[in-house]
C-alpha positions as CSV (number, residue, x, y, z in Angstrom):
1,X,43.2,-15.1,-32.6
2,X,41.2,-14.4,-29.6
3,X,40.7,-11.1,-30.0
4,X,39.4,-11.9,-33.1
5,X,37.0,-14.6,-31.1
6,X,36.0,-12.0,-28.7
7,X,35.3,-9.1,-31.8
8,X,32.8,-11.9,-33.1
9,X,31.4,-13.3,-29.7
10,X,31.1,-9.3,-28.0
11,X,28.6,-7.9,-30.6
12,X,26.3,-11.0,-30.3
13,X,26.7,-11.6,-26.3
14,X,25.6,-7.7,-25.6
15,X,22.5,-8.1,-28.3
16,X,21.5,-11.4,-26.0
17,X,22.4,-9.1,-22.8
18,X,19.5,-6.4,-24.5
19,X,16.9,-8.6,-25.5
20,X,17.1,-10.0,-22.1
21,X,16.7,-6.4,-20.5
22,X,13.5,-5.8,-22.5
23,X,12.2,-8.6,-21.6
24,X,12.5,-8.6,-18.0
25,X,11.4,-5.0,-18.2
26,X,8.3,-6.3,-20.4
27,X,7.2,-8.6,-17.8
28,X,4.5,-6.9,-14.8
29,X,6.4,-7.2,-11.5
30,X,4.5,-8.7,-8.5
31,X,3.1,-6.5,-5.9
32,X,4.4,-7.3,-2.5
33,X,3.3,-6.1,1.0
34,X,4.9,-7.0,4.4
35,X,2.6,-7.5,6.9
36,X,3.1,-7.9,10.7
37,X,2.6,-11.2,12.3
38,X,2.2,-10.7,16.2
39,X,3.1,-14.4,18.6
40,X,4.3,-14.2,22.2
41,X,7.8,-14.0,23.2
42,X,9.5,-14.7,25.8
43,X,12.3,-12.4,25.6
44,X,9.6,-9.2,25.4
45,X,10.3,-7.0,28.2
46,X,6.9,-6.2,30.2
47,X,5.5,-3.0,29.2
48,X,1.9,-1.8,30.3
49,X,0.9,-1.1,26.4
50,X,1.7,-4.9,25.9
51,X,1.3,-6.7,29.1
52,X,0.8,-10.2,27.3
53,X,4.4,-10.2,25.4
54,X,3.6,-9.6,21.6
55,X,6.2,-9.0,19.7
56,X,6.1,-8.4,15.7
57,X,7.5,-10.3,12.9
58,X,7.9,-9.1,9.5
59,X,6.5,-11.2,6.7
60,X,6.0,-10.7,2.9
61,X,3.4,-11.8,1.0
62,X,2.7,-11.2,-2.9
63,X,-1.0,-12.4,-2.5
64,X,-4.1,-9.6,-2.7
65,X,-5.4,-11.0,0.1
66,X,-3.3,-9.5,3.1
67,X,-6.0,-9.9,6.3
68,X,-5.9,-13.4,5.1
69,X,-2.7,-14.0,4.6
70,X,-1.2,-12.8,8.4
71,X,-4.2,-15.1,10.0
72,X,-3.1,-18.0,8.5
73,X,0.5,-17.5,9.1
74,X,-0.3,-16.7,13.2
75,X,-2.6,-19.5,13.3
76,X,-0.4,-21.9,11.8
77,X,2.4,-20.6,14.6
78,X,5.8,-19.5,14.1
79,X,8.2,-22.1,11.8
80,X,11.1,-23.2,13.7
81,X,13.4,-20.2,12.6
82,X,10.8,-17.6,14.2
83,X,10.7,-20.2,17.4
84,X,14.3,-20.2,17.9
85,X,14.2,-16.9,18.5
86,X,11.7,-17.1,21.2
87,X,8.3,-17.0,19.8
88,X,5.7,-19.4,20.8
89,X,2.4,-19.7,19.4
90,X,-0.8,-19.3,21.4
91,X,-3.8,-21.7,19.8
92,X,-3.0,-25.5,18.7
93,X,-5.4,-26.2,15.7
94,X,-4.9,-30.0,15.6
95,X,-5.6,-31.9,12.5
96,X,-7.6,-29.4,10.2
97,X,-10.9,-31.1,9.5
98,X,-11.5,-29.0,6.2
99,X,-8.5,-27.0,5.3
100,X,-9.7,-23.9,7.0
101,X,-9.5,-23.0,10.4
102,X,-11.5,-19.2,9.9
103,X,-13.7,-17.0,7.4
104,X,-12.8,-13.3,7.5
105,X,-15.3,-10.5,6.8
106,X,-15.3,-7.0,6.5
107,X,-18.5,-4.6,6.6
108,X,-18.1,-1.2,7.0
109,X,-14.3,-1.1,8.9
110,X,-15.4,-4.4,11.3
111,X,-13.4,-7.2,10.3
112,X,-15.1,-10.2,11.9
113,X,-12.9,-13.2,12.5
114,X,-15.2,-16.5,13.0
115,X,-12.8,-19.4,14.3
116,X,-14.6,-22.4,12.7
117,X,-11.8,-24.9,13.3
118,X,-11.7,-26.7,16.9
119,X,-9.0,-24.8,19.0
120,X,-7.0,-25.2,22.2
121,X,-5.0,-23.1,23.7
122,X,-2.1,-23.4,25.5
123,X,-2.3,-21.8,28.8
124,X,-4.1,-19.0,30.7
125,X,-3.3,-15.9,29.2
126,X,-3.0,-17.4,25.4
127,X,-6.5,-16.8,25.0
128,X,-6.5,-12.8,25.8
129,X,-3.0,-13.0,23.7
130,X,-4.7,-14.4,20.7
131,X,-7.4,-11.5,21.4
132,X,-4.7,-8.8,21.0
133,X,-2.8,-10.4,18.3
134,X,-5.5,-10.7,15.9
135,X,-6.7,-7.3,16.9
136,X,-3.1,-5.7,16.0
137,X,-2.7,-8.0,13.0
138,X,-6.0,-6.5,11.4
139,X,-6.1,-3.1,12.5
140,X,-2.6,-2.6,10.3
141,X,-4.9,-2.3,7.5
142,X,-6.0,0.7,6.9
143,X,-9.7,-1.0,5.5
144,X,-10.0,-2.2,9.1
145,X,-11.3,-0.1,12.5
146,X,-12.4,-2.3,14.5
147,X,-12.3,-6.4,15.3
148,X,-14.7,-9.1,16.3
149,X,-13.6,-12.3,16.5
150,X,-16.1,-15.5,17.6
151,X,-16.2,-19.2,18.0
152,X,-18.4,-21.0,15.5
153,X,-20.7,-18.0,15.5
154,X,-20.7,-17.0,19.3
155,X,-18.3,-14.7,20.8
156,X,-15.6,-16.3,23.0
157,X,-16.5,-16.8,26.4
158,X,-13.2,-15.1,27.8
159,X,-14.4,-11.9,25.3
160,X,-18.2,-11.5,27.0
């Protein structure tokens, strides 16, 4: 009796096992990038190439918007996962005001990074650190040469 149960159920359950095949093979898979995400950390050995402690995280994204993307997740600051193993963030963006703490353009390889959101930052060399770290983030791009990055239109004073 049951293999008389399976020789009716088999026939059936590998036609469902098919149809479900061509249709996940039907269906446009995402497109994802990784992209690097660069925070201080306090357990990154001093090295003259990075003397401010960056070290690289590895995100994925499946938006088309990349440059975007990896500024919002450094700006936001590491979740508490990426903290516990030693990352800090650099810039405290308070309360946003209107959802946006930057606008992002690109004209001709110069990415230009305008930080519309009131900042703070959290000590002396955070400042320079968030310099470098949105200069490496952008610059993995290969649509990107070159960074600028201002405060409500005007460069920062530490970048004169």
């Amino acid at each position: 009796m049951l293999l008389l149960a399976l020789l009716l159920c088999l026939p059936a359950a590998l036609a469902l096992g098919r149809r479900s095949v061509a249709n996940a093979r039907a269906q446009p898979a995402a497109t994802v990038s990784h992209v690097i995400v660069y925070w201080g950390n306090m357990y990154t050995p001093y090295d003259a190439n990075n003397p401010l402690g960056l070290a690289p995280v590895l995100m994925f994204t499946d938006r088309a918007d990349v440059a975007t993307f990896t500024l919002e997740q450094y700006f936001k600051g590491p979740g508490s996962e990426i903290a516990a193993a030693g990352f800090f963030p650099d810039v405290d963006t308070g309360a946003l005001t209107d959802g946006k703490v930057f606008t992002l353009a690109l004209d001709n390889g110069v990415a230009t990074v305008d930080i519309v959101q009131p900042i703070s930052f959290y000590g002396d060399l955070s400042e320079p650190r968030m310099q470098m770290a949105i200069t490496w983030m952008l610059t993995q791009f290969k649509t990107i040469d070159s960074v600028s990055i201002l405060l409500n239109g005007q460069p920062l004073p530490g970048l004169r």
